[in-house]
C-alpha angles and dihedrals in degrees: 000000000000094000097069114116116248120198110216133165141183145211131203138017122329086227093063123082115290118241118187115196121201123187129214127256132312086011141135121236075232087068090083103079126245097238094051088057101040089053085053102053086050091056085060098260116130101219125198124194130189158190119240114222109286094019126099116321094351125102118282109220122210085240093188085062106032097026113187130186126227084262084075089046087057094045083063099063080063089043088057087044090050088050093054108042105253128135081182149358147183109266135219116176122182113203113327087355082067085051089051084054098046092052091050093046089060096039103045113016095165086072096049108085088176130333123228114185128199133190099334142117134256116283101250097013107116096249087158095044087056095050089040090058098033089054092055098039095250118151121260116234123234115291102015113136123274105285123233112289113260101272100055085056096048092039092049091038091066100040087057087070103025123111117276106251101253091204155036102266098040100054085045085057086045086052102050084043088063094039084054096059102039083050081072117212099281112099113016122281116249097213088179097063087037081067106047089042098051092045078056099062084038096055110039093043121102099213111006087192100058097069075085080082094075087062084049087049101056086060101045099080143023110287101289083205109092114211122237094012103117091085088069090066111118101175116090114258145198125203121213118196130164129231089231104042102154098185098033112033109172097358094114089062094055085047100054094038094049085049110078101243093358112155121212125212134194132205131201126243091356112130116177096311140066120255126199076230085069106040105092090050089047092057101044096051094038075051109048093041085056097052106128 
């Protein structure tokens, strides 16, 4: 699958250091907001964002005739560094899209200038599995990682049986209901730029119901997470976690103990999104650990 179309776009000068930012799954590029970047892009970083493939302006796949595997997810990330010229970068992954960043930073560290993290899992260690489980009530063995808080179950648990939107307001109003659970209960919830935002991914994507593919996807191969890896990362890496993290609670400290040097940072308030109230901080710090 390494014909799909992939949307990208960048900020800055092509002289600064380059940032790559890589959403987690099911996101928009968009996802990353405009004022983090912006602030980026004044501190002297290029930054590129982008859509994964069926999400937002990038190419939908007919994934029951042309399946792929979250190992292709991944080959785009050096499919969007090829397009743009880069032989590295700097990345900054959110949620899977930190996963994405922790694989690539084993696997290729000659294309990992430095790894930030943010609000994501340990590579290899069962996240799924421990949402799978925690979504259907099942135990979790001995060991797992710390499972989502209460209300992202509930919240996820009821959305599994409950009716399809049928139409576009509807599935706007779907879509804040489940920002405003992953924002976690720490700083309050802006459900007027939930809104525009979320018109936004509605409105620029080509086919809002393919990012399921990325569920299908995660089927469709072996685990593309290997287990025990992270101690092979050689870039230096910082690791962002909220307060408030209400999918991933603790998951930043077992990344940062299992990578060789990681920091780990933790911001007040934040949950699994980004708030305009975390963006200064974000960028200092994304800033400051970029620095070359």
């Amino acid at each position: 699958m390494h014909n799909v179309t992939i949307w990208s776009e960048e900020f800055g000068a092509e002289t600064d250091a380059p940032i790559l930012l890589i959403m987690g799954s099911m996101s928009q590029g968009i996802l990353w907001p405009d004022e983090l970047v912006g602030r980026l892009t004044a501190g002297g970083r290029r930054v590129i964002r982008y859509d994964h493939r069926d999400t937002g302006r990038s190419g939908t796949v007919d994934f029951a005739a042309e399946p792929y595997t979250w190992d292709d997810i991944k080959n785009d990330v050096y499919r969007v560094l090829d397009a743009h010229g880069l032989d590295s970068a700097h990345l900054v992954g959110h949620s899977a899209g930190g996963l994405l960043s922790q694989l690539i930073a084993v696997e290729a560290p000659e294309r990992v200038r430095s790894l930030t993290v943010i609000a994501s899992s340990p590579l290899g260690g069962g996240e799924g599995q421990v949402l799978l489980r925690a979504l259907t009530g099942q135990p979790q063995p001995e060991g797992s990682l710390p499972e989502p808080e209460p209300e992202f179950v509930e919240f996820f648990r009821a959305l599994m049986t409950a009716p399809p939107a049928q139409d576009r307001r509807a599935l706007i109003d779907s879509m804040i209901a489940e920002q405003r659970v992953l924002h976690g209960t720490g700083l309050p919830f802006d459900e007027d730029a939930a809104r525009r935002l979320q018109e936004r991914v509605y409105d620029r994507a080509r086919d809002l119901s393919a990012v399921a593919n990325h569920r299908l996807a995660a089927g469709a191969g072996p685990d593309f997470e290997p287990v025990g890896a992270l101690h092979r990362v050689k870039a230096r890496t910082l690791v962002i976690e909220g307060s408030h993290e209400p999918v991933k609670p603790g998951h930043g400290a077992i990344i940062a103990e299992q990578i060789p040097g990681a920091r780990l940072m933790i911001v007040a308030g934040m949950g699994h999104t980004l708030p305009p109230e975390t963006h200064r901080e974000l960028a200092d710090a994304i800033l400051t650990h970029t620095a070359e």
